[in-house]
Phi, psi and omega in degrees: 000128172322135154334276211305316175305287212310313167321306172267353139306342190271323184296301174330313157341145197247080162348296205284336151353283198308319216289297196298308176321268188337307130000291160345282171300329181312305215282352194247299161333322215258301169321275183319301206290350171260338155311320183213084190299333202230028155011264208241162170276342185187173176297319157335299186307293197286354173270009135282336145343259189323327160281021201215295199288347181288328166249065164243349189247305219247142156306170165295305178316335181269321164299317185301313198260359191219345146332150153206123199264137177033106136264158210282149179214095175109219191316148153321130171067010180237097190248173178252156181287290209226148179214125174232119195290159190204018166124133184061058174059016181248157197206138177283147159209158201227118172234129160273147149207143187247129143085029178263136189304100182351320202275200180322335174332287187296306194287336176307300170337286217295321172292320161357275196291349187289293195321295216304317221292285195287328201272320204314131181321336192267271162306016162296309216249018160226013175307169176213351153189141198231123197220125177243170202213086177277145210210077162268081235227111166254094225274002194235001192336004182222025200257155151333071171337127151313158167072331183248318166089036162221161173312177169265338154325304183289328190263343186250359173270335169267002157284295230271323156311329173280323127014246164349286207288339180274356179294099188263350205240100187344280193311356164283136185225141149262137182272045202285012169301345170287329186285121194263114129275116162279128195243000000 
């Protein structure tokens, strides 16, 4: 297939589609990870989770031309996990994190990827949506936090709020449906 063909299937794409498929997967993720907490060994892993369930929402073809697996946004090393272009030069992006410690950790991760999501030069002026999905499973939710003087339930629901609360850019979602407290 030619650039110019190809350039205009990818402008052609219907964004809000895309959006809702991607969503989809997340959501087929989300399912397994609670189905099983102990899946995948790292995150590497769930995002091939996430590419095999992409072609249950997507042709191959739309995947092969319009996919992009960790891409650079910034800094050396500093990537989006997973992206999918979706027309006009706009693209859904998906940052995971898995299996992160309740405590300072989880909200440093989390504003991170949130961070990557709104400042990078490479996605202010094409997210067309931005969704980071922490995949967290806590077997003690009612035990004391060391250091904090509340449960891992309380703690880990105000790291991801506050998370939540750094989001400056309307089209970012934190996805927290993933986090299992067991209580």
């Amino acid at each position: 297939m030619d650039y110019e063909k190809e350039k205009k299937m990818i402008e052609e794409t219907n964004c809000d589609e895309v959006d809702k498929k991607i969503r989809a997967t997340i959501d087929k993720i989300i399912k397994k990870f609670k189905k099983d907490p102990s899946a995948w060994n790292d995150e590497r892993h769930v995002h091939y989770g996430f590419f095999k369930f992409l072609f249950d929402e997507f042709p191959p073809e739309q995947i092969k031309r319009n996919f992009v697996w960790e891409y650079q946004v910034g800094k050396p090393k500093e990537d989006v996990d997973l992206g999918m272009f979706c027309g006009n030069r706009k693209w859904v992006s998906v940052d995971f994190k898995l299996n992160l410690s309740p405590g300072k950790e989880l909200k440093k991760e989390l504003i991170r990827c949130i961070e990557k999501l709104q400042s990078s030069p490479k996605c202010e002026d094409s997210l067309f949506r931005g969704y980071v999905v922490p995949l967290l499973y806590r077997r003690d939710g009612q035990a004391i936090a060391q250091r904090y003087g509340i449960t891992y339930h309380e703690l880990c629901s105000k790291n991801l709020q506050e998370a939540e609360n750094s989001i400056r850019v309307l089209n970012i979602k934190l996805i927290s449906d993933g986090v299992i407290d067991k209580r």
